[in-house]
C-alpha positions, -999 to +999 in steps of 0.1 A: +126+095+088+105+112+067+065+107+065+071+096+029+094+070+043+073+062+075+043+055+047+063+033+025+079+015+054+042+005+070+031-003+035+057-030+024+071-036+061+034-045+078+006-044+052+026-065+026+051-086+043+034-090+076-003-089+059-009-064+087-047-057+069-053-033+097-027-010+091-048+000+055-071+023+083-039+046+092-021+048+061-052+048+032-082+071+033-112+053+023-115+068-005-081+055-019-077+053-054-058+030-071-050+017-110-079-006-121-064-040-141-039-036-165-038+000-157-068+011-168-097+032-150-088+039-112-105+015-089-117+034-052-119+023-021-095+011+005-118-019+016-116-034-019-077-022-020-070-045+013-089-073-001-076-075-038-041-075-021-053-103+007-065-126-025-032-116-042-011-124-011-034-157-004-023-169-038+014-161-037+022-169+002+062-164-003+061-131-022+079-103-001+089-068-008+121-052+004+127-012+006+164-005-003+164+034-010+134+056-006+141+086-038+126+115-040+111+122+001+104+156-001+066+152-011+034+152+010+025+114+018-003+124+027-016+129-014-008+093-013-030+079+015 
């Protein structure tokens, strides 16, 4: 597996679906930017990242994600986190 694949597998697998809120330390810098609403200016932090998605997740208890084919694994996952 590929570190592209290893960081989208912790992302849905245990920070989405298992609202592992830990996990945000080893896979986002703290830094981590991320689309502000309806796309507009970037947002930063990963503290406000993890608890954006724990209100989102506390509101919609049954949403899931599922990972059928990872595209495209030849880049740095790094640039992501």
């Amino acid at each position: 597996m590929t570190e592209a694949a290893e960081f989208v597998r912790l992302y849905v697998e245990e920070f989405i679906n298992k609202r592992n809120w830990q996990i945000a330390e080893q896979i986002f810098r703290p830094e981590f930017l991320y689309p502000g609403p309806n796309g507009g200016v970037a947002r930063a932090g990963r503290d406000l990242y993890v608890n954006g998605s724990a209100g989102f997740l506390q509101a919609f208890p049954d949403w899931r994600a599922e990972v059928r084919d990872v595209v495209g694994e030849d880049f740095d996952a790094g640039e992501l986190a």
